[in-house]
Steps between C-alpha positions, in 0.01 A plus 500: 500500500427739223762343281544095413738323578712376179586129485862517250351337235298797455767775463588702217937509376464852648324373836710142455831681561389725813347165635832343455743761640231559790489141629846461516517791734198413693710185532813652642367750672141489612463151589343537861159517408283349247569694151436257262114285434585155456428532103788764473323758537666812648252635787559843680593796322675303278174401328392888440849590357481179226204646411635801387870353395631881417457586815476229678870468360568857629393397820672155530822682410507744804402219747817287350723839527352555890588100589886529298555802653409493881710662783204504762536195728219311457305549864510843388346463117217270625418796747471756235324263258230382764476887594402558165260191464319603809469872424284341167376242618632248228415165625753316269781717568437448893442110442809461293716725730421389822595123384858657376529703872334167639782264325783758644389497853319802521235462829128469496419787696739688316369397132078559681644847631622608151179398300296661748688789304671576868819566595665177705634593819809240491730663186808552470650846396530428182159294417357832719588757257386290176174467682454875554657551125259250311200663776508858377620400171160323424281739670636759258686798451845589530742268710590782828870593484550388850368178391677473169864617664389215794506256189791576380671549818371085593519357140744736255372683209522166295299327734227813544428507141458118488259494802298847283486277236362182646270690652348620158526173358331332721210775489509376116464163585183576758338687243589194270323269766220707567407692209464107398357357766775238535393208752691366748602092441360320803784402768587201660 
């Protein structure tokens, strides 16, 4: 970890406010896996983004507007965010995501087939086509029209952009994790 941890009694106003705002999200929303040290102290990319509270707040922001504003059933955002983990290799995002896919039933062999960075054999339509989406998405260049019109075709236009955006999110939050060198918490 290239960053410390900070323990709340060590946070400026600036960083004091993000910490707030963040752990009552992290409460509501990303309570699956371990977030928070038992000091307080906000652990994944949380940590890098209190750091840096201007940004950090930046960041924070667009992961509160992606949460409030979700169309995408769920089986089908864990698939594009564990795409997107895999394709960098962020071990946080994959630990934290595969307990959230984990706690909603997702299968073993499904959640081992999509970290391999591999394409599951057992998907449905939908969770098919936001697989191939957030795969050539992450590998680059521009989305193929087929692809794109597949999208919107299976998930609207509302629900296309969402699953575009996710996508780069979540390529924020790898490079977050690893540009860090976030660590894993141990499981039970």
């Amino acid at each position: 970890m290239r960053l410390p941890l900070i323990a709340p009694a060590d946070l400026t106003p600036e960083q004091k406010a993000l910490y707030d705002d963040m752990r009552k999200g992290i409460a509501s929303n990303f309570n699956a896996f371990q977030a928070v040290r038992d000091d307080g102290a906000l652990m994944g990319p949380w940590n890098p983004w209190l750091h840096e509270p201007g940004i950090g707040k930046a960041i924070w922001n667009l992961t509160l507007a992606m949460t409030a504003h979700a169309t995408l059933a769920d089986n089908v955002r864990q698939i594009v965010i564990l795409v997107v983990g895999a394709r960098f290799d962020a071990a946080y995002e994959i630990y934290a995501h595969v307990a959230v896919a984990e706690h909603e039933g997702m299968p073993l062999d499904r959640l081992a087939t999509l970290v391999a960075d591999l394409k599951p054999t057992d998907l449905s339509d939908e969770e098919g086509v936001a697989f191939d989406v957030a795969y050539k998405l992450v590998r680059g260049g521009t989305l193929p029209e087929p692809l794109y019109r597949l999208a919107v075709d299976t998930f609207g236009q509302q629900g296309t952009n969402e699953m575009i955006y996710l996508v780069g999110l979540y390529s924020l939050v790898s490079m977050t994790l690893n540009g860090f060198n976030v660590p894993v918490p141990e499981r039970e």
